[in-house]
C-alpha positions as CSV (number, residue, x, y, z in Angstrom):
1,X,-16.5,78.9,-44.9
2,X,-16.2,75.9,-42.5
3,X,-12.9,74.1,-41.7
4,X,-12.5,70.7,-42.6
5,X,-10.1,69.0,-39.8
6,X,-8.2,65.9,-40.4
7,X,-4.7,63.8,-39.3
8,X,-1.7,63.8,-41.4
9,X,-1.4,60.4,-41.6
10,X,2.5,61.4,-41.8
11,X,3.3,62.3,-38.0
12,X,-0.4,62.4,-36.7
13,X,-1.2,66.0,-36.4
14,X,-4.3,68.0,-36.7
15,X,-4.7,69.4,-40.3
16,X,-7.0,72.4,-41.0
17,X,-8.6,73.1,-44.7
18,X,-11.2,75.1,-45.9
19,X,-14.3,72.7,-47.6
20,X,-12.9,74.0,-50.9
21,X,-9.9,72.6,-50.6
22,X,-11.0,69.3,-50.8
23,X,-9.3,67.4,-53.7
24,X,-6.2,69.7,-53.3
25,X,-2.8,69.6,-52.1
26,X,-2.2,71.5,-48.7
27,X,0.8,71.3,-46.5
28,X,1.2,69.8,-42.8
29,X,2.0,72.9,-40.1
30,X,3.7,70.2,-38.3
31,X,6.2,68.1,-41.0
32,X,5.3,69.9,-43.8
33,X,4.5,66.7,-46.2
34,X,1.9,67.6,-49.0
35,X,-1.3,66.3,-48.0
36,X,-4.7,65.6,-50.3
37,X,-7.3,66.9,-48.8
38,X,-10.2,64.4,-48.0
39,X,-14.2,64.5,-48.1
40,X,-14.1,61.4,-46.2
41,X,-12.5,59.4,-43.7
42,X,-11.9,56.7,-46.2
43,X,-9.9,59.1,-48.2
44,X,-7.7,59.9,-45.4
45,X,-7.1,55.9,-45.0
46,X,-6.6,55.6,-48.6
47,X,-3.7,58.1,-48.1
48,X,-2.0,56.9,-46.0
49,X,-1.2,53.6,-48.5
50,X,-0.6,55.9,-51.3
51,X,2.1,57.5,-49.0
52,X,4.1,54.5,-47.6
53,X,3.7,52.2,-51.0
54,X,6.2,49.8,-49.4
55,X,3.5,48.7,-46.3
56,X,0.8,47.9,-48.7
57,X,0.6,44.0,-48.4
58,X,1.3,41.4,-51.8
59,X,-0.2,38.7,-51.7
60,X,-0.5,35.9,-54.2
61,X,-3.8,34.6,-52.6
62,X,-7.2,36.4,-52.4
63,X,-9.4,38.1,-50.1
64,X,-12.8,37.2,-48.3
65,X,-13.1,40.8,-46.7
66,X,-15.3,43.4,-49.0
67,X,-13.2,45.3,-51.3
68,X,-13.5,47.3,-53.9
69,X,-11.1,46.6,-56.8
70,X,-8.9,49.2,-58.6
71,X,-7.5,47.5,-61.8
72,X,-4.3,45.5,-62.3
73,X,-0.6,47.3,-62.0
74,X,1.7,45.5,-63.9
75,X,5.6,46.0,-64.1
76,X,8.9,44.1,-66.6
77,X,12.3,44.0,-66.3
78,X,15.2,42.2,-67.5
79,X,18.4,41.8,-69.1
80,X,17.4,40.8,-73.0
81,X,17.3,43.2,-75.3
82,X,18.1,46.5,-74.7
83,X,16.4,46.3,-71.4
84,X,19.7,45.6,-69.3
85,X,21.0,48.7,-68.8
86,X,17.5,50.1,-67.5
87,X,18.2,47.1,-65.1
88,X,21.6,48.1,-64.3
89,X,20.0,51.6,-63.7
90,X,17.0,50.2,-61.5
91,X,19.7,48.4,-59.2
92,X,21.1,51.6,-58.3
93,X,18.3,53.6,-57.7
94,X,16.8,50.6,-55.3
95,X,20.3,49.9,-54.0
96,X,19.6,51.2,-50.5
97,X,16.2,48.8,-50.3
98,X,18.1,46.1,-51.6
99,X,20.6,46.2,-49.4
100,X,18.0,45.6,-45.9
101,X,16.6,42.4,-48.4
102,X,19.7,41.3,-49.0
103,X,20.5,41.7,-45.1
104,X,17.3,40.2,-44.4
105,X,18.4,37.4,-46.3
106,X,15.7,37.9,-49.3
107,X,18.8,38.0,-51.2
108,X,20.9,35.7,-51.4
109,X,24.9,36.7,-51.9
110,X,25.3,36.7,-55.6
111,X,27.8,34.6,-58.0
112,X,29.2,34.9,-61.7
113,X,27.5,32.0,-63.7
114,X,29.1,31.0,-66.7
115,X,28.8,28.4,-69.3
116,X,31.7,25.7,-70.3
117,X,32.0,24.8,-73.5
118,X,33.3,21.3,-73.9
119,X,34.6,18.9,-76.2
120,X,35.4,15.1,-76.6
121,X,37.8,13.9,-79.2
122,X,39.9,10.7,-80.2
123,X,43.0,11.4,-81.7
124,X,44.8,9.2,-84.7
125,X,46.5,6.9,-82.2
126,X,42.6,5.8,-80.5
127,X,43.4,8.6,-77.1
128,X,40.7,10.5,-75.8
129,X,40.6,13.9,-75.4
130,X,38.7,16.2,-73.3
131,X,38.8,20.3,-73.7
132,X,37.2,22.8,-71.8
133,X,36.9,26.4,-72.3
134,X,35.2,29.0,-69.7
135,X,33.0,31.2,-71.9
136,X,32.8,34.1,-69.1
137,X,30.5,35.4,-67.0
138,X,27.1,35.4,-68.1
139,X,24.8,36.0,-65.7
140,X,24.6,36.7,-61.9
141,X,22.6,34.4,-59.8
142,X,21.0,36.7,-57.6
143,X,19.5,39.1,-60.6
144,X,16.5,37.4,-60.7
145,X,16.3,37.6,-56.7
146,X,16.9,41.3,-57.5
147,X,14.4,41.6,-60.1
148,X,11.5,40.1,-58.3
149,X,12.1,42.7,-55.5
150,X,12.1,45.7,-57.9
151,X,8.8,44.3,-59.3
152,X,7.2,44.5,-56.2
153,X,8.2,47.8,-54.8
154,X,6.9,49.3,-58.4
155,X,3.5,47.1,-57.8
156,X,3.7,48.6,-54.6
157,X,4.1,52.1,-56.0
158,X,1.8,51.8,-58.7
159,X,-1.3,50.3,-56.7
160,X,-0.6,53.5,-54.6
161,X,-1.5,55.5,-57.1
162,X,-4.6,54.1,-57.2
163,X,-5.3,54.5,-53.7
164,X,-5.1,50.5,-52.5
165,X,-4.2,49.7,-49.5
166,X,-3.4,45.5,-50.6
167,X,-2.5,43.7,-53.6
168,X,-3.9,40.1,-54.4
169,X,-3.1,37.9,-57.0
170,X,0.3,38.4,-57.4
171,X,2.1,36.3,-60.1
172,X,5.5,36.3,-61.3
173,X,6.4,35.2,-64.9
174,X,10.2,34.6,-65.8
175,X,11.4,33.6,-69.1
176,X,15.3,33.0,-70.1
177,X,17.3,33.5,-73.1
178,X,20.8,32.0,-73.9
179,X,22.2,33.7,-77.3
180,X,26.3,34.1,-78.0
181,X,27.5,32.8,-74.5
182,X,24.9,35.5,-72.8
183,X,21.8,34.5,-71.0
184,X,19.5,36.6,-70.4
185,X,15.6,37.0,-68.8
186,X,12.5,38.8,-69.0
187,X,10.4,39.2,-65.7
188,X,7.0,40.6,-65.6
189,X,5.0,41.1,-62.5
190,X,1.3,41.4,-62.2
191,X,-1.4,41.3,-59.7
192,X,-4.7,43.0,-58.6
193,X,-4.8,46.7,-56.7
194,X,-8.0,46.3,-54.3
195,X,-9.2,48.9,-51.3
196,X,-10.3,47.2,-48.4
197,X,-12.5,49.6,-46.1
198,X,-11.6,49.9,-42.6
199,X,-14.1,47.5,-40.7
């Protein structure tokens, strides 16, 4: 049988496989990450995307380079519905990312929003009155900050999956809801997973 050689695209080192391995799974002597085995340099390029989701590039433009396109990834989230405590949960798992973004200043530092339910009245002697009443908390102004990053890091790991290495038309979709003092949103992210050959 003849060896197939090839870099993990990991820490750089010289992989060995047999021909019929390609396709499967083998690990790196060196840092021991799982590594597909490829038939073609292309493949090993295609890799290395699918391994660091977070470098592959959004973009809300287009490209003029040749590519070959790999379908749309698509990803919601929100607070309406039942959806908000599968947000809640999503915040924590991406808590250390959003963290650096929020260091980075991609997020800005967040605030209670509430609503204030007013009223204007004239009383029996012709005064005006004016109440006021805080309804509470209803929403936190840097969710939807949050939100949007979340939907790119899953675009990001869906397109990977795919083997892209750049995401184009990128669009973000946002509606709100304001029921019983509560106001809630629905975000949905979308955009196109493309592989762009190495020149």
């Amino acid at each position: 049988m003849h060896g197939i050689e090839f870099i993990c695209p990991v820490c750089d080192s010289s992989v060995t496989a047999y021909e019929s391995e390609i396709g499967t799974m083998v690990s790196c002597p060196n840092c021991s990450s799982e590594l597909l085995v490829p038939d073609s340099r292309d493949q090993v390029e295609s890799y290395v995307a699918r391994l660091r989701p977070d470098q592959i590039p959004v973009t809300s433009g287009s490209v003029y380079a040749p590519h070959d396109i790999l379908g749309m990834v698509c990803y919601s989230l929100g607070t309406r519905g039942g959806m908000g405590s599968d947000f809640e949960t999503m915040k924590q798992s991406f808590s250390h990312k959003l963290s650096a973004n929020r260091r980075n200043g991609q997020i800005s530092k967040g605030s209670n929003v509430g609503q204030l339910v007013g009223g204007v009245s004239i009383n029996a002697s012709g005064q005006l009155g004016i109440t006021g009443q805080y309804a509470g908390a209803t929403f936190r102004s840097d969710d939807i900050e949050i939100a949007f990053a979340i939907a790119v890091s899953q675009l990001q790991f869906r397109a990977s999956y795919l083997g892209a290495n750049a995401i184009v038309g990128f669009r973000w979709d946002v509606d709100f809801d304001s029921h019983a003092n509560v106001v809630s949103f629905f975000g949905t992210a979308y955009a196109t997973a493309i592989y762009i050959p190495s020149q």
